[in-house]
C-alpha positions as a Markdown table, in Angstrom:
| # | Residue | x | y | z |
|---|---|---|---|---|
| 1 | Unk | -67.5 | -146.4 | -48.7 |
| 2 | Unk | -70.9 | -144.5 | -49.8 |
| 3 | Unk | -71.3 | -143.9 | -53.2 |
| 4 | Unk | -70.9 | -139.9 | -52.7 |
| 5 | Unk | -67.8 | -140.3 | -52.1 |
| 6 | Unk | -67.0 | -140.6 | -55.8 |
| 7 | Unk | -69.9 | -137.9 | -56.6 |
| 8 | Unk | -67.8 | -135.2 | -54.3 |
| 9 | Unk | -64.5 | -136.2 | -56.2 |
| 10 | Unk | -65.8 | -136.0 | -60.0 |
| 11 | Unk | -67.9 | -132.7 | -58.6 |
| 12 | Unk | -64.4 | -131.2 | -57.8 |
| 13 | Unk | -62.9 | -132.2 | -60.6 |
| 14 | Unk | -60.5 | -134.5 | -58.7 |
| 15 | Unk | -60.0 | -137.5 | -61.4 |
| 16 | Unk | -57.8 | -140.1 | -61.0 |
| 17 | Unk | -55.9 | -142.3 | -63.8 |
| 18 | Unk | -57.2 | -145.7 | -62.1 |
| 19 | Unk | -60.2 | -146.6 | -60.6 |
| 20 | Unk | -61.1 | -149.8 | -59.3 |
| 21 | Unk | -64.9 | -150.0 | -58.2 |
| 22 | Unk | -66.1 | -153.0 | -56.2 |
| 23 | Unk | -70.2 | -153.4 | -55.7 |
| 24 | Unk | -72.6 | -156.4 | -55.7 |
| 25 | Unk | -74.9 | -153.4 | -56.9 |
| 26 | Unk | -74.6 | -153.0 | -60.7 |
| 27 | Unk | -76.4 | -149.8 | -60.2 |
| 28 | Unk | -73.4 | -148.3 | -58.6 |
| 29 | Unk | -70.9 | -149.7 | -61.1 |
| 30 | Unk | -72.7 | -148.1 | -64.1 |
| 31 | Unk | -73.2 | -145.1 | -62.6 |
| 32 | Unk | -69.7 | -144.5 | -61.8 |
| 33 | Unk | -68.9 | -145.4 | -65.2 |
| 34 | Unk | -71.2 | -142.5 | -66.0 |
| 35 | Unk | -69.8 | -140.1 | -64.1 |
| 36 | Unk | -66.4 | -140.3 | -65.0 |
| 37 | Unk | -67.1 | -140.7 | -68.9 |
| 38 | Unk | -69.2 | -137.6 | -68.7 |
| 39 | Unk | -66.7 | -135.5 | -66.6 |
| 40 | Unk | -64.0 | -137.3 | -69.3 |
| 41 | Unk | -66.3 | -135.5 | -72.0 |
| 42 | Unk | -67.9 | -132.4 | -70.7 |
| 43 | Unk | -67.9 | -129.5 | -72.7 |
| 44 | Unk | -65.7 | -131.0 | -75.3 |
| 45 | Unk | -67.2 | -133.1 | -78.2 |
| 46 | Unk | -68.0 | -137.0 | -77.9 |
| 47 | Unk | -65.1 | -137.7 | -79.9 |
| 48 | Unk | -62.8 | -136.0 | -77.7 |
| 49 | Unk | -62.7 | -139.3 | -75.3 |
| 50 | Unk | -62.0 | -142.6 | -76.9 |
| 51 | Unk | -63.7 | -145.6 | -75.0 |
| 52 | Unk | -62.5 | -149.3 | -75.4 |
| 53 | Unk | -64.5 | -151.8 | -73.1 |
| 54 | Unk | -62.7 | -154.9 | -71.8 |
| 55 | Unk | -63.8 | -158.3 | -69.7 |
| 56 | Unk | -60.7 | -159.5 | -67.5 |
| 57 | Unk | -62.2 | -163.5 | -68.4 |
| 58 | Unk | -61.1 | -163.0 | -72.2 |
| 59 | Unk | -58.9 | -159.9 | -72.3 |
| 60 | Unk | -55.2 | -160.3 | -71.4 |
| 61 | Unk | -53.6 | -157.5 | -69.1 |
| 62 | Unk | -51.0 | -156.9 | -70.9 |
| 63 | Unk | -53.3 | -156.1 | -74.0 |
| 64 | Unk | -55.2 | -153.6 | -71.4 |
| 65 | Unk | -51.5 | -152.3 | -70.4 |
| 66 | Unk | -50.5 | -151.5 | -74.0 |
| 67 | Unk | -53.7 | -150.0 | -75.1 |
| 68 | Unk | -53.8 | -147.9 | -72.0 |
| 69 | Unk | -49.7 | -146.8 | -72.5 |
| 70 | Unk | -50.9 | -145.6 | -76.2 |
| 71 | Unk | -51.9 | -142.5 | -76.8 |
| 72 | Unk | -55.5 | -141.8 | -78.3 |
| 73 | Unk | -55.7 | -141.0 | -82.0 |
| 74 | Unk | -57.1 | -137.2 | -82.4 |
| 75 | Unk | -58.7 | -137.1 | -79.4 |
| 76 | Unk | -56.8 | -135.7 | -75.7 |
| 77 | Unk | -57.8 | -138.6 | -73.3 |
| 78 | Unk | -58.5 | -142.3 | -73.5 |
| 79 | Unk | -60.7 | -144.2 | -71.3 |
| 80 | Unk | -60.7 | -148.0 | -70.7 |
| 81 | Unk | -63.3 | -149.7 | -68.8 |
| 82 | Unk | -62.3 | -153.4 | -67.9 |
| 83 | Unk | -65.0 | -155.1 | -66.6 |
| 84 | Unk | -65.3 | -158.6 | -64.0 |
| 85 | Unk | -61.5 | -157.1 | -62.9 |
| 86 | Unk | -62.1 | -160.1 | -59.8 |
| 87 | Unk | -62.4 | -163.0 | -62.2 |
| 88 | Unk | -58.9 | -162.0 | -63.6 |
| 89 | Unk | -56.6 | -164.9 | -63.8 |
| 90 | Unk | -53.6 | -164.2 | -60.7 |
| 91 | Unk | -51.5 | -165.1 | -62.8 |
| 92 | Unk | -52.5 | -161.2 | -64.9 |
| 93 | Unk | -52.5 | -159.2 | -61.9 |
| 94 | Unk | -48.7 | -158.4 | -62.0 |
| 95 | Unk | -49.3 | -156.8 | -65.0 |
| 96 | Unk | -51.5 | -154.7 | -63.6 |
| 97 | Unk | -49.9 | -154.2 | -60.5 |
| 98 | Unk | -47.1 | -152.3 | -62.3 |
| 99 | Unk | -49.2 | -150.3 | -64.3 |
| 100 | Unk | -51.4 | -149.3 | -61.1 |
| 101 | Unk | -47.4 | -147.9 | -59.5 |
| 102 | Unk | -46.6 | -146.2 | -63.0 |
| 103 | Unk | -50.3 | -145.1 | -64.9 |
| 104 | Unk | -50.1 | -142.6 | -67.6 |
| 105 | Unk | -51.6 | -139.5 | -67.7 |
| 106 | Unk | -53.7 | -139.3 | -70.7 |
| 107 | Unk | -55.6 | -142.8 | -70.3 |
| 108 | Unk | -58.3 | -143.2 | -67.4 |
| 109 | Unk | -58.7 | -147.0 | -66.8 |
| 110 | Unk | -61.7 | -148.1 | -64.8 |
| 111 | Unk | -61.6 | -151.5 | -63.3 |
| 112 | Unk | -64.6 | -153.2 | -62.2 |
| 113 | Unk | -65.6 | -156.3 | -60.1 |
| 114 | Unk | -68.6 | -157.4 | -57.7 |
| 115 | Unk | -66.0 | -158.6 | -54.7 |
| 116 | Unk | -62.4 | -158.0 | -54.6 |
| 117 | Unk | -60.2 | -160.0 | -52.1 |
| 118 | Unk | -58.9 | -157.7 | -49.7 |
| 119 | Unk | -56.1 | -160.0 | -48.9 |
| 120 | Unk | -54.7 | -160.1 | -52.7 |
| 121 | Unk | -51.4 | -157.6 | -53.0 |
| 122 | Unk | -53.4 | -155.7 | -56.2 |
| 123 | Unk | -56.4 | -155.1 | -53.8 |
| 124 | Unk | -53.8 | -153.5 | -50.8 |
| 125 | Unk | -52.2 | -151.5 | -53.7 |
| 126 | Unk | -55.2 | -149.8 | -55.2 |
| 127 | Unk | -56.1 | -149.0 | -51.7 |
| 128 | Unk | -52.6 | -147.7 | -50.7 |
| 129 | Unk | -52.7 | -145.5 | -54.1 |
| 130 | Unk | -56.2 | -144.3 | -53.7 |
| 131 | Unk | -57.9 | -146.0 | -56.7 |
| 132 | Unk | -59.7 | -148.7 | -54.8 |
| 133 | Unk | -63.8 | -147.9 | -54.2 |
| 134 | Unk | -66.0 | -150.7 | -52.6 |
| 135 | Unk | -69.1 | -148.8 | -52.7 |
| 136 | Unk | -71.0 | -150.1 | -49.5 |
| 137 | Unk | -74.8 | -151.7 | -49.7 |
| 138 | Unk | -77.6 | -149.3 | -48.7 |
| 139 | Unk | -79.4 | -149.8 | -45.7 |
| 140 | Unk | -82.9 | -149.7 | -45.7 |
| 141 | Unk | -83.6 | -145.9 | -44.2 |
| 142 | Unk | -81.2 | -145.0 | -47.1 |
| 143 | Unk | -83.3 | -146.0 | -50.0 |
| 144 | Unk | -86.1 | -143.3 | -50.2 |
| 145 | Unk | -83.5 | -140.5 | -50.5 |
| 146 | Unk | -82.0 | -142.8 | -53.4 |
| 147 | Unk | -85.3 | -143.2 | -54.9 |
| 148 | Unk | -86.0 | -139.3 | -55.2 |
| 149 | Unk | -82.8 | -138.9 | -55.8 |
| 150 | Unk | -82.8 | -141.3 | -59.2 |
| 151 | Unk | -86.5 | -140.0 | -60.0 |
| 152 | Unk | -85.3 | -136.5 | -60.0 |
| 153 | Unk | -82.1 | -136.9 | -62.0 |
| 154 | Unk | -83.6 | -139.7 | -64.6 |
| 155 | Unk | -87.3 | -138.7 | -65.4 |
| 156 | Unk | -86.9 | -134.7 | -64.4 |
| 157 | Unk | -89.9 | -135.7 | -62.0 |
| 158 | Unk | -90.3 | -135.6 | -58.3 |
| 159 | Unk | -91.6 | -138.1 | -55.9 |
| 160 | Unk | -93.0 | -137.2 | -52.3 |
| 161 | Unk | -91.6 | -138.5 | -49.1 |
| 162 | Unk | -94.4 | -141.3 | -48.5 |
| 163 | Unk | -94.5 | -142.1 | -52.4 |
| 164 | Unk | -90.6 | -143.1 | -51.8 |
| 165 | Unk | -91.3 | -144.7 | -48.6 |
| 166 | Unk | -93.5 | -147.0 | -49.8 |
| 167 | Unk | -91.9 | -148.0 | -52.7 |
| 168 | Unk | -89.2 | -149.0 | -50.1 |
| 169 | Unk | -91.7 | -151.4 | -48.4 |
| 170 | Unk | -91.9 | -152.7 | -51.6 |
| 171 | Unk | -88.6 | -153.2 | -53.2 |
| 172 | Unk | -86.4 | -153.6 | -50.2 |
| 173 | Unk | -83.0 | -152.9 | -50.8 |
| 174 | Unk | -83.2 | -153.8 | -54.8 |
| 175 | Unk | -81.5 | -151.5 | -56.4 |
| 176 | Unk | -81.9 | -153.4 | -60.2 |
| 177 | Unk | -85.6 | -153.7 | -58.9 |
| 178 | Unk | -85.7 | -150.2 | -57.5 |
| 179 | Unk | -84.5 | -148.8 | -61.3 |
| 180 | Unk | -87.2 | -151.1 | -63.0 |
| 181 | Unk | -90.0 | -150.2 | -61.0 |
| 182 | Unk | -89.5 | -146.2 | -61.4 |
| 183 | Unk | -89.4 | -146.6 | -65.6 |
| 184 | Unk | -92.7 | -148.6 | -65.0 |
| 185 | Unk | -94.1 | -145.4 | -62.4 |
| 186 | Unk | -93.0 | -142.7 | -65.0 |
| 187 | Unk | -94.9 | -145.0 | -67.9 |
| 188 | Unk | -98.0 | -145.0 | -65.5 |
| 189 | Unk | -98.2 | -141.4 | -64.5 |
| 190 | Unk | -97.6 | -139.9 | -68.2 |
| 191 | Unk | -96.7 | -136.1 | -67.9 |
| 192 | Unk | -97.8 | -135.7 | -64.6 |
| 193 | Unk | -94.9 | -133.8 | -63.0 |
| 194 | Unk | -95.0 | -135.0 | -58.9 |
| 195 | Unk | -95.1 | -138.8 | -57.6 |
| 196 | Unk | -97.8 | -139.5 | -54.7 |
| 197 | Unk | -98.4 | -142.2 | -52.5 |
| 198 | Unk | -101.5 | -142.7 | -54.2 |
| 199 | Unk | -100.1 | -142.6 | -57.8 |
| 200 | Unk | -97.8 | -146.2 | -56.1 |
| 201 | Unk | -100.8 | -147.5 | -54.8 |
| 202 | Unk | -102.7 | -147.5 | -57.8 |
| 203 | Unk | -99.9 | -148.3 | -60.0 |
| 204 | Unk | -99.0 | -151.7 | -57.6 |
| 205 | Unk | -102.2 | -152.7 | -55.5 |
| 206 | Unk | -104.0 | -151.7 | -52.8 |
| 207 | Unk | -102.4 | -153.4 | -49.9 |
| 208 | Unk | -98.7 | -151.8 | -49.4 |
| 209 | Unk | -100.5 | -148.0 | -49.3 |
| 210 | Unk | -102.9 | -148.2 | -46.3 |
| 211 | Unk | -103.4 | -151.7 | -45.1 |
| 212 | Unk | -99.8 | -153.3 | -43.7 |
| 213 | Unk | -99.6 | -150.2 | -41.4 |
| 214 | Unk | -103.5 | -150.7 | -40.3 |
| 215 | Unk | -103.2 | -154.7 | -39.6 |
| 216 | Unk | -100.0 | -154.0 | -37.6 |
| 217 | Unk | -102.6 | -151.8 | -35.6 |
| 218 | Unk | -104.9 | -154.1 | -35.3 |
| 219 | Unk | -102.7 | -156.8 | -34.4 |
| 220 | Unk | -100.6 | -155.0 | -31.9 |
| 221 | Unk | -104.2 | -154.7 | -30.0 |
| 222 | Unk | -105.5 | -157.9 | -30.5 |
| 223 | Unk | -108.4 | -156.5 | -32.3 |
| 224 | Unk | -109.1 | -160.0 | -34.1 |
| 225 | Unk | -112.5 | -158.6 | -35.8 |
| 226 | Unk | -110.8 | -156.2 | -37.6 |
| 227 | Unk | -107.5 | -157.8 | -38.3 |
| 228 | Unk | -109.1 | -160.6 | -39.8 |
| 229 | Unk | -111.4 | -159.0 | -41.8 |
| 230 | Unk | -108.7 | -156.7 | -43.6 |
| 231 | Unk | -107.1 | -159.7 | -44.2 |
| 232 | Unk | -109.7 | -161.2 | -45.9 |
| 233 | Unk | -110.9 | -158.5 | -48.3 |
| 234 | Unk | -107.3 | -157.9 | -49.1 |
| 235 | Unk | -107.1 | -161.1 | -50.4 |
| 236 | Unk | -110.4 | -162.3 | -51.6 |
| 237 | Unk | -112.1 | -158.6 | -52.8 |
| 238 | Unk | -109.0 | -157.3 | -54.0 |
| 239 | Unk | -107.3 | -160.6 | -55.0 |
| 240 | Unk | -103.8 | -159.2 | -53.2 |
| 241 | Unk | -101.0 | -161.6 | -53.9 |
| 242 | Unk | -100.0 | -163.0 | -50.4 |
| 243 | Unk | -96.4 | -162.7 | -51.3 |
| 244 | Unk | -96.9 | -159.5 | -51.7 |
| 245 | Unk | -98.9 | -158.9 | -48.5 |
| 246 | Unk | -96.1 | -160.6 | -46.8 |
| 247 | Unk | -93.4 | -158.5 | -48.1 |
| 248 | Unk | -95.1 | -155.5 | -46.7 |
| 249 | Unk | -95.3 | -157.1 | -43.4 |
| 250 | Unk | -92.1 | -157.7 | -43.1 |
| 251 | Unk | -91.2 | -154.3 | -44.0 |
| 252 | Unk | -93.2 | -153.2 | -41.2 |
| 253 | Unk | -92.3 | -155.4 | -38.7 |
| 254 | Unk | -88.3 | -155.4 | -39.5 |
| 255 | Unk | -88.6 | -151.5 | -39.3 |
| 256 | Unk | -90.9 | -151.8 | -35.4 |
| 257 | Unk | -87.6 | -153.9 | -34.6 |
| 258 | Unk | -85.2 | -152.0 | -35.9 |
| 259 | Unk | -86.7 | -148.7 | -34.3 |
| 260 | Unk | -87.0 | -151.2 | -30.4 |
| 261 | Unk | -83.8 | -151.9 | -30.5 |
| 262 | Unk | -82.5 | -148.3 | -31.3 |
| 263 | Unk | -84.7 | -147.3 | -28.5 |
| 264 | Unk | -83.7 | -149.5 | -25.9 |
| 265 | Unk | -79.8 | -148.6 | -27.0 |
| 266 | Unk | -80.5 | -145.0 | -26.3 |
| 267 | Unk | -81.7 | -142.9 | -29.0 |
| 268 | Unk | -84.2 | -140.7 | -28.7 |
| 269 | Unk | -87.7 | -141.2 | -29.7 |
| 270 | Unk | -87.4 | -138.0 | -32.4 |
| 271 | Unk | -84.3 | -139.5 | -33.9 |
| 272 | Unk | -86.0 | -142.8 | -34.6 |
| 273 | Unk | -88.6 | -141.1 | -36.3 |
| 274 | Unk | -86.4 | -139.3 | -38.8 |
| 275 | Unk | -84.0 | -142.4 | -39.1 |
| 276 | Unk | -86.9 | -144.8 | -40.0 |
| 277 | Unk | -88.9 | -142.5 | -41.9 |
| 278 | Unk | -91.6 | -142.2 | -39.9 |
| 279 | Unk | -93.7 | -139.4 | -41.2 |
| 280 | Unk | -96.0 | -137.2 | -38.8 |
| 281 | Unk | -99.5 | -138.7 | -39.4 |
| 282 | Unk | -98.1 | -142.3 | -38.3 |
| 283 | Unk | -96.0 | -141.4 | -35.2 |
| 284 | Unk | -98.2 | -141.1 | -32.8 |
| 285 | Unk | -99.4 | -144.8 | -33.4 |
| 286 | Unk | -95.9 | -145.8 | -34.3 |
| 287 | Unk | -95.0 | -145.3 | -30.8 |
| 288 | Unk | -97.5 | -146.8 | -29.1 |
| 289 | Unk | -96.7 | -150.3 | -31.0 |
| 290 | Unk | -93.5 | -149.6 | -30.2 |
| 291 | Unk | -94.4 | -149.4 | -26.4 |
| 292 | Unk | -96.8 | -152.0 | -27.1 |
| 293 | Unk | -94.4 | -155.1 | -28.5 |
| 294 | Unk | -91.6 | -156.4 | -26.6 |
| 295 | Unk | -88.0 | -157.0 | -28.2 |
| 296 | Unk | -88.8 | -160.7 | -27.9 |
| 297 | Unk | -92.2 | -160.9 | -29.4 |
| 298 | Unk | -90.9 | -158.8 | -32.4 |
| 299 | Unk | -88.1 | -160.8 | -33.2 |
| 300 | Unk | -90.3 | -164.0 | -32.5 |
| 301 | Unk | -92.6 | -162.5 | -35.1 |
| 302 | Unk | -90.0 | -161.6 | -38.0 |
| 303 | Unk | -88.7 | -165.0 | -37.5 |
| 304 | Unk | -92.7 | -166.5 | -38.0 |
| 305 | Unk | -93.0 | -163.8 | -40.9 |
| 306 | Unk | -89.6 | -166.0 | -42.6 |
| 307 | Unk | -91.0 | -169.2 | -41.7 |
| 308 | Unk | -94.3 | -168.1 | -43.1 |
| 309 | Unk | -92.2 | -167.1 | -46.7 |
| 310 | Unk | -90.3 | -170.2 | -46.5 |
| 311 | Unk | -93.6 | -172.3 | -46.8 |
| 312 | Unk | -95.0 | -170.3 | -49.3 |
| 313 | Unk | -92.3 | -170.2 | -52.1 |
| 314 | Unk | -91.3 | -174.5 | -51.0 |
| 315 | Unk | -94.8 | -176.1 | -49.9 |
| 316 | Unk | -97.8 | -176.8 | -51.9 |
| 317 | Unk | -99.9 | -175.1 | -49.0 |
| 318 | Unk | -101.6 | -172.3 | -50.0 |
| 319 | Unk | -100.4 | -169.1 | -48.8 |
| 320 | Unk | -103.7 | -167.6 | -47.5 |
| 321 | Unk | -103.8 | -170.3 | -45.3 |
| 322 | Unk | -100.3 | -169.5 | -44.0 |
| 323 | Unk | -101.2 | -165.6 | -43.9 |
| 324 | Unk | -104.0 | -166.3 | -41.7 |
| 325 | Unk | -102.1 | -168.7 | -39.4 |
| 326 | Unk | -99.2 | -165.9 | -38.8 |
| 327 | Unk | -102.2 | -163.6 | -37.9 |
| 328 | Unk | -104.1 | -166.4 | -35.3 |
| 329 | Unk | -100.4 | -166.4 | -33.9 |
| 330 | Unk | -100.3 | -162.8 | -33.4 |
| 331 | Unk | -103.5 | -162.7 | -31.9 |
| 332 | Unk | -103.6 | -165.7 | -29.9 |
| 333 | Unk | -99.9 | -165.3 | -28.0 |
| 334 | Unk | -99.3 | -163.6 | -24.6 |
């Protein structure tokens, strides 16, 4: 289930008694919290919601149960947020399971857990009744939109399409990462009002910005002189961290992929482009590597790339050693 799911609900004011929110994402889980405490308390004063937080390890369910079943003192609705609902003793969830047939109507109770077990009777129930939300993980194409998204509604600011993009190649999917990095890009840009891809690039280093896109070039060509060489300055002019370097690779070379394999399963060249964020200045050369590399010889070089990052962070061999070897094997196969 994507997360809009529950932004559409809470937009039309459809609010439900229970809630049980599942996501490894803790971005998600605090969010939703968010939105249903501040639907709970719009327009009305803070004190006309009473809060009580729970954790299913310590509390008892029947202590959630009663506190839920009693009305809130001078104030029309009561919320209860029980946290870690899937570390819950089994021998509780009974207790809960009646309250999730019978819930009152002046107490919102918001369960929430990283995994439930979708073969456990409470699970099937809150999914029978509606209540149960296991808020999907993004995909990668998914995270700039998120990004301008967050920017927009957090720090009143906007971010451009390429400025989100390549804080993509540099997060991943990293939501926690993705929040942290954005209060360190509104620190660094002050009062200015609009994010560019050159604001990231001189808030993180030179290489995600112009270079992981240009060696990709160059290696897809077997241009050796000039793959080499970018390799080099990056890391000994501009002292790049190789881990970093790598990452952006691997961005890069997951999305070429990604993009072969849509191809060769029938989509269109056009829908590619807009589905892997491929903006107008890098298409052209875009799909030339993509006629260029085979399926094979991209997946052969994603698997290198992991190899490559498996040496770095559990060998004492230095990493722009292994960089360079993952670029002579580029260059040097058929």
């Amino acid at each position: 289930m994507k997360f809009s799911v529950l932004e559409r609900e809470i937009s039309a004011k459809k609010i439900k008694f229970v809630y049980l929110l599942s996501s490894t994402e803790s971005y998600f889980l605090d969010q939703a919290i968010s939105l249903i405490s501040d639907y709970l308390s719009k327009g009305e004063e803070e004190s006309s919601v009473e809060k009580d937080t729970f954790d299913s390890k310590q509390a008892s369910a029947q202590e959630v149960v009663n506190l839920a079943s009693t009305y809130p003192f001078l104030c029309p609705k009561r919320l209860i947020i029980v946290k870690n609902f899937d570390q819950t003793p089994k021998s509780q969830y009974p207790v809960y399971q009646e309250y999730f047939n019978n819930p009152v109507d002046f107490s919102v109770v918001v369960f929430t857990a990283n995994k439930m077990d979708s073969r456990l009777k409470i699970t099937k129930t809150a999914k029978s009744l509606g209540y149960l939300y296991p808020f999907n993980k993004l995909n990668e194409y998914e995270m700039p939109s998120l990004i301008k998204r967050v920017f927009k509604s957090k720090y009143k600011k906007t971010i451009d399409d390429e400025a989100a993009v390549l804080l993509t190649e540099l997060i991943g999917i990293n939501i926690d990462g993705l929040i942290n990095e954005l209060e360190k890009l509104d620190l660094y840009i002050d009062n200015k009002k609009n994010v560019t891809s050159n604001d990231v690039a001189n808030m993180v280093g030179y290489t995600a910005v112009i270079d992981s896109f240009k060696m990709i070039k160059a290696l897809s060509v077997k241009d050796a002189k000039n793959a080499m060489s970018m390799l080099l300055h990056l890391l000994n002019l501009h002292q790049e961290p190789p881990e970093r370097l790598l990452g952006a690779l691997k961005w890069q070379f997951r999305r070429l992929y990604s993009a072969k394999t849509a191809l060769e399963n029938g989509c269109s060249v056009n829908q590619i482009f807009s589905k892997y964020n491929v903006y107008p200045r890098q298409q052209n050369e875009f799909k030339r590597q993509l006629n260029i590399f085979t399926s094979k010889q991209l997946s052969e070089i994603y698997n290198y790339l992991y190899i490559t990052d498996r040496k770095i962070k559990s060998t004492g061999l230095s990493p722009d050693m292994l960089l360079e070897r993952f670029f002579c094997r580029i260059l040097l196969s058929e």
